[in-house]
C-alpha positions in Angstrom: 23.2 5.7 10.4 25.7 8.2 8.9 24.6 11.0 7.1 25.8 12.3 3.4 24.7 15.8 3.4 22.1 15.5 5.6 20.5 12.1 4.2 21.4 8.9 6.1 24.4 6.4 4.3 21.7 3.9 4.2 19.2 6.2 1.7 22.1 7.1 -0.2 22.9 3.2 -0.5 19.3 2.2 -1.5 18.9 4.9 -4.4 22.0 3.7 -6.2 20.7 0.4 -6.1 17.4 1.5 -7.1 19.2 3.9 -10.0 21.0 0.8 -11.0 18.2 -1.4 -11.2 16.7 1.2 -13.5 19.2 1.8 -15.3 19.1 -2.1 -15.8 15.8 -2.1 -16.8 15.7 0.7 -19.3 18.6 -1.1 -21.3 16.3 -3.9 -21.7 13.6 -2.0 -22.5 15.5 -0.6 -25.2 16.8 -3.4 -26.4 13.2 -4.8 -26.5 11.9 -2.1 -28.5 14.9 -2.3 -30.8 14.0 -6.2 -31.6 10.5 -5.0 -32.0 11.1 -2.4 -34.8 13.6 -4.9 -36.2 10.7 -7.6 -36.6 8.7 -5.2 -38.9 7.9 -7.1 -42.5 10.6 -6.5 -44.8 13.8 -6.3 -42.0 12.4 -9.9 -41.1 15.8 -11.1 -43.1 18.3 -8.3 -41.7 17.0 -8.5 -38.0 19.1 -11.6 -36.9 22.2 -10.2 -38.1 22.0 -6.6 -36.5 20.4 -7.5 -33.7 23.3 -10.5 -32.8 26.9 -10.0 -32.4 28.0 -6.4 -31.7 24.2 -5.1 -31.2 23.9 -7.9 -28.2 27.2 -7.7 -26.9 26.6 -3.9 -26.3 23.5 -4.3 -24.8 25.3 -7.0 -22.2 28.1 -4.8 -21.9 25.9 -1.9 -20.5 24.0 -4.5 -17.9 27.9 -5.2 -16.4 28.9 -2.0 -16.0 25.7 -0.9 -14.7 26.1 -3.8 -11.9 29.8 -3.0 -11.3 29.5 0.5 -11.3 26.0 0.0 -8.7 28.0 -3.0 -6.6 31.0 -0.9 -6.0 28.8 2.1 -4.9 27.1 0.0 -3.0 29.7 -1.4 -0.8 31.1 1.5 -0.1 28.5 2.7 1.1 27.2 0.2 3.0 30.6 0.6 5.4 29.3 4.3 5.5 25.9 2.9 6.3 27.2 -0.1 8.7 28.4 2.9 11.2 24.7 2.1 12.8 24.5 6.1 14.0 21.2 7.2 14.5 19.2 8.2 11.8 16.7 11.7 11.5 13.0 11.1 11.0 11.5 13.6 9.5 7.9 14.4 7.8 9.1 15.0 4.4 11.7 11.6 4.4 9.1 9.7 5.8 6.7 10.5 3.1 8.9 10.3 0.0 10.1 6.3 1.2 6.4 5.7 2.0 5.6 6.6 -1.5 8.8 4.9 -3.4 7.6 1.8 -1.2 4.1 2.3 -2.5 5.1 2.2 -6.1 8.3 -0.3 -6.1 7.9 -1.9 -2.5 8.0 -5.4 -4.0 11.4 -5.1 -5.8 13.0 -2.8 -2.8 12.2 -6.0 -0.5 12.9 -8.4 -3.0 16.2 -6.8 -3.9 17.3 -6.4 0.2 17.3 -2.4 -0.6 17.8 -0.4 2.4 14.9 2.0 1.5 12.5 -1.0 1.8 10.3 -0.6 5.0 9.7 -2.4 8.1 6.7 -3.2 9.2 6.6 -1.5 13.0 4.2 0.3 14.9 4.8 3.7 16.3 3.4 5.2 19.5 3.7 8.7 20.9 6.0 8.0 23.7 5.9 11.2 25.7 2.1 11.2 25.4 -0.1 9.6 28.6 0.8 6.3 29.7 -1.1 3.3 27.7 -4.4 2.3 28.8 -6.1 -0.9 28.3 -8.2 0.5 24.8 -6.2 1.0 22.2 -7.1 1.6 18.7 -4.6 1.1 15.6 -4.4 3.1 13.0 -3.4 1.6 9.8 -2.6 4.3 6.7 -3.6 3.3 2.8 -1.0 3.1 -0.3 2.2 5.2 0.0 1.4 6.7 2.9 3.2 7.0 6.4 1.7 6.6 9.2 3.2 10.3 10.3 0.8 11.3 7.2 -2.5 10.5 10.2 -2.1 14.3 11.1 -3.1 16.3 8.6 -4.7 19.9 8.9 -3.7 19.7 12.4 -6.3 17.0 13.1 -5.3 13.4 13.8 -8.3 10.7 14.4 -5.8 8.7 17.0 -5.2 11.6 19.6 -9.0 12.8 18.8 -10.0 9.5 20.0 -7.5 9.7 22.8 -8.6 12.8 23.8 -12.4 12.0 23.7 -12.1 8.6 24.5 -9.0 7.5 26.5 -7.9 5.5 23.7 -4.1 5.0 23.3 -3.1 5.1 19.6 -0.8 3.3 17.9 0.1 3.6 14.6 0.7 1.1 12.1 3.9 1.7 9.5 4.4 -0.2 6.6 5.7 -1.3 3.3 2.2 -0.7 0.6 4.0 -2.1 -2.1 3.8 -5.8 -0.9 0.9 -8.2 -1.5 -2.0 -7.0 1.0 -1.7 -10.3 2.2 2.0 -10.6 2.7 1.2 -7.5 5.1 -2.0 -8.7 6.6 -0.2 -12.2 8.2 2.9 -9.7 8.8 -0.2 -7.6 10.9 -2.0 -10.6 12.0 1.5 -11.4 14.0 2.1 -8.2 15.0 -0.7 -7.6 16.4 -0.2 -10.6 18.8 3.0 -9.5 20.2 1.5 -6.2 20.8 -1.0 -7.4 22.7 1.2 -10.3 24.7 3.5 -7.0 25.6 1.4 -4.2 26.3 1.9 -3.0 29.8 -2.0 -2.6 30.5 -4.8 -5.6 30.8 -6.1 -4.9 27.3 -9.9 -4.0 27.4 -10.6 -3.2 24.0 -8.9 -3.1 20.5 -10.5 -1.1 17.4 -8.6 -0.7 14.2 -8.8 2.4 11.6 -8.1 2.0 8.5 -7.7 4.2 5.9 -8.0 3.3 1.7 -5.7 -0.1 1.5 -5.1 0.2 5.4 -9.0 -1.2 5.5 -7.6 -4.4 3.2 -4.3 -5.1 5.1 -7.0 -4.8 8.4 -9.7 -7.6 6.9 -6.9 -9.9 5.7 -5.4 -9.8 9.4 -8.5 -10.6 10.5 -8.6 -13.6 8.1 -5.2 -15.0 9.4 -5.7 -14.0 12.8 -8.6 -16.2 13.0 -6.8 -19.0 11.4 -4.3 -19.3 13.8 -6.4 -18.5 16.7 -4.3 -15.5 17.9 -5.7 -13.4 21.3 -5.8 -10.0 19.3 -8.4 -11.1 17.2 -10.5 -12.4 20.0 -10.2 -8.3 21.7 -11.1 -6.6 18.4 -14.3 -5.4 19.0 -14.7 -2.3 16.0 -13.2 -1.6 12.6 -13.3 1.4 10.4 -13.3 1.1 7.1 -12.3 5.1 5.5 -12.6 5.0 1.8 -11.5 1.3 1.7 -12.0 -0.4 -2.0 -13.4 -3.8 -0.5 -14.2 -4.5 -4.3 -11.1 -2.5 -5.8 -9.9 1.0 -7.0 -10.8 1.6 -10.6 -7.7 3.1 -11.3 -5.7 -0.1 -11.2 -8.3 -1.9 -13.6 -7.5 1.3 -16.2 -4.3 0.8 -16.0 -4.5 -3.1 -16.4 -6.4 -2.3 -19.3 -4.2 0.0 -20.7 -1.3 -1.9 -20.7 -3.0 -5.0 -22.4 -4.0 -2.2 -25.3 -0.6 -1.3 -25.2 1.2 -4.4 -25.1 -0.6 -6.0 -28.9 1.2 -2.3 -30.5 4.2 -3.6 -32.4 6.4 -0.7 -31.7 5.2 0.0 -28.4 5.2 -3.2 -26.7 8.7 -2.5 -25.3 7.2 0.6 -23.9 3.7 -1.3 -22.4 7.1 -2.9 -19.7 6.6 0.8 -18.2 2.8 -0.1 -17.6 4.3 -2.9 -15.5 5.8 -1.0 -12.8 3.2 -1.2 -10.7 4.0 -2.9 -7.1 2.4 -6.1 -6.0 0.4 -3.9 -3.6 -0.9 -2.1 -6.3 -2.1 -4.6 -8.4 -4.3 -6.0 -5.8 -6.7 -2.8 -5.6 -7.2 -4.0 -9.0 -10.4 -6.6 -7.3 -8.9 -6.1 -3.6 -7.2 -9.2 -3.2 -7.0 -10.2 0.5 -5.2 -13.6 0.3 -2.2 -15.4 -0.8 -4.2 -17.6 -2.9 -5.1 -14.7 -5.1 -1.9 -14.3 -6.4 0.0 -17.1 -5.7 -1.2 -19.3 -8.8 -1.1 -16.2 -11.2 -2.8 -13.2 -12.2 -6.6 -14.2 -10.4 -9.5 -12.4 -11.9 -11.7 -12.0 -9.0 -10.2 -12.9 -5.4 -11.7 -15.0 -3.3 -14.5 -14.2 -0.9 -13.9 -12.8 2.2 -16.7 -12.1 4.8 -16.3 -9.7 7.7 -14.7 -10.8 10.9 -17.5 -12.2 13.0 -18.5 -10.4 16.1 -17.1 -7.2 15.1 -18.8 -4.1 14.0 -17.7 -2.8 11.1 -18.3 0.6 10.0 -17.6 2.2 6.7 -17.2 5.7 5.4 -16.6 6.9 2.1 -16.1 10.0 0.5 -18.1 11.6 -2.8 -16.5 14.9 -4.9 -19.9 15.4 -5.9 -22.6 17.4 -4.1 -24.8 13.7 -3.7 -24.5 10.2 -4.1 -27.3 9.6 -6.6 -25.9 11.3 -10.0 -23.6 9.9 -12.1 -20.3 11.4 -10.9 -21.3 10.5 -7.7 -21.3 6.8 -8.7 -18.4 6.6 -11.2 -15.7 8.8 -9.4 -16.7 8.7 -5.8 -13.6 10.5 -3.9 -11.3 10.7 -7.1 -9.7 7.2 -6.1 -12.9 5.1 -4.6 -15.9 4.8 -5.4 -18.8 4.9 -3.0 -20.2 1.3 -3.9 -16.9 -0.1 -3.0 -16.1 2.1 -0.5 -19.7 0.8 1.0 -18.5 -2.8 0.2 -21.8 -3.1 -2.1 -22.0 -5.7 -5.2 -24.2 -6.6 -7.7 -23.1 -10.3 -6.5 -24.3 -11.4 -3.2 -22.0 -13.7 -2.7 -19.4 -10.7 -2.6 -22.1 -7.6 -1.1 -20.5 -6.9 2.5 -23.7 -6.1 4.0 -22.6 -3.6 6.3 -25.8 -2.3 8.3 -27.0 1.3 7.1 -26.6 2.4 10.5 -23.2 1.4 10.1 -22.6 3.6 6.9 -21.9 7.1 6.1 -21.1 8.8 2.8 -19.8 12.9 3.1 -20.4 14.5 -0.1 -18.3 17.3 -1.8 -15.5 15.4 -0.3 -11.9 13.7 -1.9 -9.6 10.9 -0.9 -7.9 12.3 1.5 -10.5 14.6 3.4 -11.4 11.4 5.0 -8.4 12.0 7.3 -9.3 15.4 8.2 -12.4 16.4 8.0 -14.9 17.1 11.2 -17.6 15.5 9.7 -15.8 12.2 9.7 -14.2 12.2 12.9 -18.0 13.5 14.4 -19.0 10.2 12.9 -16.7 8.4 13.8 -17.0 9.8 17.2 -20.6 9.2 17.5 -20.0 5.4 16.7 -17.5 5.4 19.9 -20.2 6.5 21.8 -22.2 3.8 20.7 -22.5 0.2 23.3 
């Protein structure tokens, strides 16, 4: 791809879309609010006749401009972009899409925006040449899968190191529906196998915070259409996965219903809406299509653990223990340990995961699950296992 400055045509191309859109969007929100301050008791009389006329004709007067303005930017650069020369990778360009993907994945895809990501997998190619074992590495919401390395430790080459695994890392776009990604994974994972240059001995996957979900709904649609991987998968690793959701999300869920019933502010509750497709899911951890297909679901649908696997799962506490109450309500500062753990009060929904097969590190965040040596010394010890 060509590069403007140092950033490829294509990148360029995708934030004026992206600008657009917003720009877009914030018009309506303003005129939104505008109609809402309008409707107070006593302008109830005067609101049709500001609001029509010249007060709507302005507001569609800034949409076309913002879309000519945005379409002619766009073309041009997409003859900039079309140039197909190669394009840089880098850590910090890497992170930033994986995080706008996070965030707006949904409407990058849905819009064809160039900064919208392609589900790929990425292996070190100068490293040793692939083995039959290979474990997959699979990175949580708006992360890369460059972000595995981090302190200078990285589970994949630990494990290659230790265990003659070949890692292969799992890139993605967070914002979709985890289960758009896990049939897009569930495919994937097929055509890895049917190409890998080594018989394949063994297949574990690692996943990290929503990289746990995208793994179990693969699962799920790998066993429906009887695919080979699935059949090779002998471990999964479950880091600081919310099998039962992130209560983040459901705050912000919540907040924007509060929001949304304020007269004055219900333009502003749209901005409680930007929240990905991905993200909404964490709300309950929605694995399937048919937890969002037919509308907002309260509670997904009940998924058990793939069958003849062993599933392990670690989560992370910022308090010194488990047993007091931050240790229960915050967990790592994104999950909390009973989801993390897969536990519920239902048990219908309780994963059951063996407690030989769990391990909580205290004084511990999010993202210390990536890094730390007491995880990859569990994790390592769980290798060793038969």
């Amino acid at each position: 791809m060509a590069k403007i400055g140092g950033v490829s045509g294509s990148d360029v191309q995708g934030a004026v879309r992206l600008v657009r859109d917003a720009a877009v969007g914030l018009t309506d929100l303003i005129e939104h609010t505008h109609g809402s301050i309008l409707k107070t008791p006593g302008l109830g009389l005067v609101a049709p006749r500001v609001t029509g006329g010249v007060t709507r004709f302005v507001y569609r007067s800034v949409r076309g401009v913002m879309h000519l303005v945005g379409h002619g930017l766009d073309l041009a650069l997409g003859e900039i972009a079309g140039r197909q020369l190669e394009k840089a990778t880098t850590l910090e360009r890497e992170a930033a899409l994986a995080a706008l993907n996070g965030v707006l994945g949904d409407h990058l895809a849905d819009t064809a925006n160039p900064l919208a990501l392609k589900m790929q997998f990425r292996r070190n190619e100068s490293g040793p040449k692939p083995g039959g074992r290979i474990v997959v590495l699979i990175h949580g919401l708006c992360m890369s899968d460059l972000q595995w390395t981090r302190s200078d430790h990285d589970h994949g080459a630990a494990l290659a190191r230790d265990f003659g695994f070949t890692p292969v890392y799992l890139s993605y776009n967070s914002g979709l529906h985890i289960s758009t990604n896990g049939r897009a994974l569930a495919e994937s994972l097929e055509a890895l196998i049917t190409e890998w240059s080594a018989p394949i001995e063994d297949l574990v996957i690692i996943g990290h915070s929503m990289g746990g979900l995208v793994a179990r709904s693969a699962c799920h649609y790998g066993e429906e259409a009887d695919h080979l991987w699935r059949r090779k998968l002998s471990k999964l690793v479950f880091l600081g996965t919310p099998h039962h959701g992130a209560p983040l999300e459901r705050i912000g869920d919540w907040v924007e219903g509060v929001v949304v019933k304020i007269p004055y502010a219900s333009g502003i509750a749209r901005l409680a809406k930007i929240r990905s497709a991905g993200v909404t899911d964490l709300r309950y951890g929605a694995l399937l299509d048919e937890d969002w297909s037919a509308g907002d679901a309260v509670r997904p649908r009940i998924v058990a653990l793939p069958q003849g696997v062993c599933c392990y799962a670690i989560a992370a506490s910022l308090a010194a223990g488990n047993a007091g109450l931050k240790g229960r309500l915050i967990g790592d500062g994104l999950v909390t340990v009973a989801s993390a753990m897969g536990d519920h009060r239902d048990p219908a929904r309780d994963l059951r995961i063996p407690a030989d097969r769990r391990w909580v590190g205290a004084e511990m965040g999010h993202f210390d699950l990536l890094s730390r040596p007491e995880i990859y010394e569990q994790i390592a010890r769980w290798f060793a296992e038969r």
